[in-house]
C-alpha positions, 0 to 999 in steps of 0.5 A: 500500500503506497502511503503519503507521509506529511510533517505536520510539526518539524522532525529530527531523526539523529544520524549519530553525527554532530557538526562542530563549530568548525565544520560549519559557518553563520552567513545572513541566517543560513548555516553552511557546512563546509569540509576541509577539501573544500576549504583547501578548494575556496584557499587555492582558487579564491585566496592562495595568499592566506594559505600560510596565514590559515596553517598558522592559524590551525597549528595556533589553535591546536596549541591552545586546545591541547593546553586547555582543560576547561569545557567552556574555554575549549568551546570558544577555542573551538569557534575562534579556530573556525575557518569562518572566524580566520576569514572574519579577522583576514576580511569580513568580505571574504565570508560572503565570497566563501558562502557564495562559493558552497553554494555554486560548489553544491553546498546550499545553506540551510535555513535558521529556524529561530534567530541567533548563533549557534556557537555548538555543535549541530546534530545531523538529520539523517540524509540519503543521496545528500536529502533528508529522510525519514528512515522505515525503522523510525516509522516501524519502531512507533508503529510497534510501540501503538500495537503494543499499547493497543494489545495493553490496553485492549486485549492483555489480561491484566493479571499476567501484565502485572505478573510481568511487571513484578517479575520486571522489578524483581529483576531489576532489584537483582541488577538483572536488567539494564533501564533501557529494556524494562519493556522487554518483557512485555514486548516478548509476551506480546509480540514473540512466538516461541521456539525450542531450545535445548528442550524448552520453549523460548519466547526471546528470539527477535526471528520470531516476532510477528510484527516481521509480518509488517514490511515498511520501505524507506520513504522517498521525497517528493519530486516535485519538491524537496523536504525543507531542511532548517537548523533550529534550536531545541529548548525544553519547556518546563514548570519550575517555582510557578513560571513556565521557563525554558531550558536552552542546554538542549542542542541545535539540530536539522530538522525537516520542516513542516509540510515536507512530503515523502512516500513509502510502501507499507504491507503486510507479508501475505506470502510469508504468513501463508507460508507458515499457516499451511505447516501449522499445527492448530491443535498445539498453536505451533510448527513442528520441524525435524530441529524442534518447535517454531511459531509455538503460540503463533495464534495467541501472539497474531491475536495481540499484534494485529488483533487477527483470527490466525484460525480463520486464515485460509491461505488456499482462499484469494478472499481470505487473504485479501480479507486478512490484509485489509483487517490487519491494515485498518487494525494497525491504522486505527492502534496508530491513531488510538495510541496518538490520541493517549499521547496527546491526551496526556500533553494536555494534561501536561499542559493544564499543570501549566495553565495557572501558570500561562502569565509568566509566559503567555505567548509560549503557552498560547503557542502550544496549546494552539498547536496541540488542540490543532493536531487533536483536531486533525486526529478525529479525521485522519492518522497522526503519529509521533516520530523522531527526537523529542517523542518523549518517555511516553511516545516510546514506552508502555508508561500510557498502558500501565501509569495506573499499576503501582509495581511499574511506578516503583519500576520507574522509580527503581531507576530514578525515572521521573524522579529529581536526581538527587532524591533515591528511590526508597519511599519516594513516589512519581507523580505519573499524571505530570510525567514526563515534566517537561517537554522538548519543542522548537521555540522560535519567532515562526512559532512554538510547538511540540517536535515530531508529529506527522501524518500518514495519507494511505493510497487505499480507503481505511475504515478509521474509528470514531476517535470521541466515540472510542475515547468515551467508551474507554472512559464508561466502561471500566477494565471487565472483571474476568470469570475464574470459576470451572470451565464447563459444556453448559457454563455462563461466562461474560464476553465482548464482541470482536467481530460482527457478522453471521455467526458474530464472534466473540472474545471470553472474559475469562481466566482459563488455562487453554484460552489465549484470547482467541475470537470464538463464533457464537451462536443463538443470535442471528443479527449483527451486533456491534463491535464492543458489545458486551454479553453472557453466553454458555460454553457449547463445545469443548475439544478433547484438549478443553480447547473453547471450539463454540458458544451461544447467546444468552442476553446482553449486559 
């Protein structure tokens, strides 16, 4: 499916390269950035008479900079050993010929975003062919983290999530597990099937996660007009003793301005999950192979990624694998758009501690409001998602799923997350309705507003949910109580409609050993009922393996 990507507020996508000062100049509020070859180039064919003057001016400079021990001192080292700074001091003039020069040579400035001198580094935006892009892992990588909060808040059982997070704090006590991968956990009971491993079932192996299912290409520019790239400086916007300040110790950095265009191809790998769907083994969820067991709970895990009825695919039908990737693409949609809005629900609440605040800095809080109360409203309508630097804790994280669960705070807390440094963990309390505090964002004369944020056109027709609708009804009906009594022909267990039709299927309000949350068709009802309808029914069949094959309806709750 071919998909248009649109920056809606400016991205940054680091490159792990930062300009020096010395490999860039300021000229009428465009940043150049030059390269030793081509300033051996501008001092033959410009200037052969200051060539002896800049190799004074280099070993000078080097002299003093080895000397120094001192990171304010070396910074302004750092920008008087410039080429920039020796031509000032030869001849201002010669800066102007220079820029002139990079420019014919293929070197075009960029643009500063907010006015002023750098005076530090630059990060670098990543670049293919010399133009910026936004890379497919970006995009994956957000992509993930909406199936994931999607699968948490939607279709995991509450009790293994909070066993999982014990088990994740434990660890973590343990020293077992490094800050960066406190999800990891998660991830893997959501997302991983499992493979056999010197005789036992393991569910870590990268190989095996179904989101490899999910095939995204690089996006390509527009050709008829290129991303616009600027320079412009990262400030953090936070609340400290009642004013609403901002924090300028963040970097200046590339970022691809707003309504920049790119496209790229986003699908599901049909061929590949046909593949594994005819070798298959339905009565144990797995694939038996002479090595050992592959895909073990493949079912299960389809079911939280994609919200998809693994048992139902028919590989051998045209229609049943159409069906399947239109289900799975309107899924994926639509957990985008589900996980955007909690990320900018939260930020409204972030902005609401501001709010009492807003006199000390009425034009930067007007600023973002503005901005954020626009991308909600572009939200009810299309598909917005949150990439890039600045994508904050909660944009990369489960913290949205799980802020209400104590034992994730003390997680969070356990590693001094959310929490000022040089208060320890023992007894503390992170307050999660104001975590994250603070908040990254471009703060110029153009405008003040959040980083990151861009909106994904696709060629084809998506059924895209109701956002106010959707948002209500998780607010109306809290988390369902799971039946736990014994699993028999004849039994009344509550349970949600998942997919209408004739049968309508349902998923089980239950907690039950050989129940993985996988759709079951119901009888008893011969309408269509809508989708998030809750009801009794009775079990009707049971396989020899006490595996849920059927149930009826017995009335709406």
């Amino acid at each position: 499916m071919k998909v248009e990507l649109r920056v809606l507020t400016p991205v940054h996508i680091g490159s792990q390269y930062e300009y020096l000062p010395f490999d860039y100049f300021i000229y009428q509020d465009k940043a150049y950035f030059q390269s030793d070859a081509l300033v051996q180039r501008f001092l033959k064919e410009e200037a052969p008479a200051l060539v002896e003057a800049y190799v004074e001016h280099v070993e000078q400079y080097a002299g003093k900079l080895a000397s120094s021990s001192h990171n304010r001192e070396q910074n302004k080292l750092r920008n008087d050993s410039s080429f920039a700074a020796f031509l000032q001091k030869q001849d201002p003039a010669l800066r102007k010929k220079f820029a002139e020069c990079l420019e014919k040579w293929g070197r075009q400035g960029v643009p500063l975003r907010s006015p002023g001198y750098p005076e530090q580094q630059i990060r670098a935006h990543q670049k293919s062919n010399g133009l910026p892009y936004i890379p497919a892992t970006s995009l994956k990588g957000a992509i993930r983290s909406a199936l994931l909060f999607d699968f948490l808040t939607r279709r995991a059982d509450k009790k293994d999530l909070e066993d999982a997070i014990r088990r994740a704090l434990q660890k973590a006590k343990e020293k077992k597990v490094k800050k960066e991968r406190i999800d990891a956990g998660i991830e893997h009971m959501a997302f991983y099937a499992g493979v056999e491993k010197n005789k036992r079932i393991n569910y870590k192996d990268e190989k095996f996660d179904v989101l490899k299912f999910l095939r995204l290409s690089d996006p390509t520019p527009d050709r008829q007009q290129a991303p616009a790239l600027m320079v412009d400086k990262i400030k953090i916007c936070i609340l400290q003793k009642g004013q609403i300040e901002i924090q300028e110790q963040a970097p200046w950095a590339e970022v691809i301005a707003e309504e920049s265009r790119f496209y790229f191809d986003l699908d599901i790998d049909l061929q590949a999950m046909a593949a594994l769907r005819k070798l298959w083994d339905a009565s144990n969820d797995q694939i038996q192979t002479k090595e050992g067991i592959i895909w073990k709970d493949i079912a299960q895990k389809m079911h939280h990624a994609f919200n998809f009825d693994w048992k139902s695919f028919d590989p051998a039908s045209t229609e049943s694998m159409q069906a399947a990737r239109k289900k799975i693409l309107t899924h994926i949609w639509n957990a985008i758009r589900g996980f955007s809005a909690a990320q900018l629900s939260h930020d409204s609440q972030w902005l609401e501690t501001l709010a009492p605040h807003a006199q000390s800095n009425r034009m930067l809080f007007n600023g973002l409001k503005n901005t954020y109360n626009k991308l909600a409203q572009q939200l009810q309508q299309a598909c917005l998602l949150h990439v890039g630097y600045a994508t904050g804790f909660h944009g990369t994280t489960s913290f949205l799923a799980f802020h209400e669960i104590k034992d994730y705070i003390r997680l969070l807390e356990h590693y001094k997350i959310g929490l000022p440094p040089k208060v320890t963990a023992e007894g503390s309390y992170m307050k999660p309705a104001r975590f994250p505090k603070s908040r990254r964002i471009l703060s110029s004369t153009q405008a003040d507003t959040p980083m990151g944020w861009i909106e994904l056109l696709p060629e084809e027709e998506i059924e895209l949910q109701a956002m106010e609708a959707e948002l209500q009804q998780e607010e109306t009906q809290p988390t369902p109580t799971l039946y736990t009594g014994k699993i028999k022909r004849g039994a009344v267990v509550p349970a949600v409609v998942e997919e209408p039709g004739k049968p309508n299927k349902v998923r089980l309000l239950i907690q039950y050993e050989h129940y993985g949350g996988e759709l079951v068709p119901m009888t008893g009802y011969s309408a269509e009922l809508e989708k998030g309808t809750r009801c009794e029914v009775s079990i009707n069949q049971l396989d020899k393996k006490k595996k849920i094959l059927q149930v009826g309806f017995k009335k709406i709750m």
